[in-house]
C-alpha positions, 0 to 999 in steps of 0.5 A, a space after each residue: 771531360 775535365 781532369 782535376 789532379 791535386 794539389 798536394 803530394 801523392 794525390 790522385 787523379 779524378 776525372 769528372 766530365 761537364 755534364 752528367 752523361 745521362 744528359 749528354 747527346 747520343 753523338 757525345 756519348 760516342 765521340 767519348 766511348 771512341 776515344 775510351 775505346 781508341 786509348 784501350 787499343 794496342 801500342 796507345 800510351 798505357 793502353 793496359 791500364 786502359 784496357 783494365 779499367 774497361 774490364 773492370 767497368 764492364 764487370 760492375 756494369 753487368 752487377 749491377 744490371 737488373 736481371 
């Protein structure tokens, strides 16, 4: 994954990784879900944050899944 911040002030972080995950392998796909999991869990650095933002993805994830 690469992390693009801007360069100007105020700007946002936007996260992209190198690949599209779709063409990621199985073994990337869970070495990434690992450490997305490992950052939601209790006393890691902004683990609320993290925790939210999982919520929220998985709400939009089941919206969007064909019935």
């Amino acid at each position: 994954m690469k992390i693009q911040r801007g360069d100007y002030e105020g700007a946002s972080q936007f996260a992209y990784f190198d690949k599209p995950v779709d063409r990621m392998t199985p073994d990337e796909c869970r070495s990434l879900l690992a450490c997305i999991l490992f950052a939601a869990m209790p006393g890691a650095q902004d683990s609320e944050i993290v925790y939210h933002a999982l919520e929220v993805a998985e709400q939009i994830s089941k919206e969007q899944s064909p019935a």
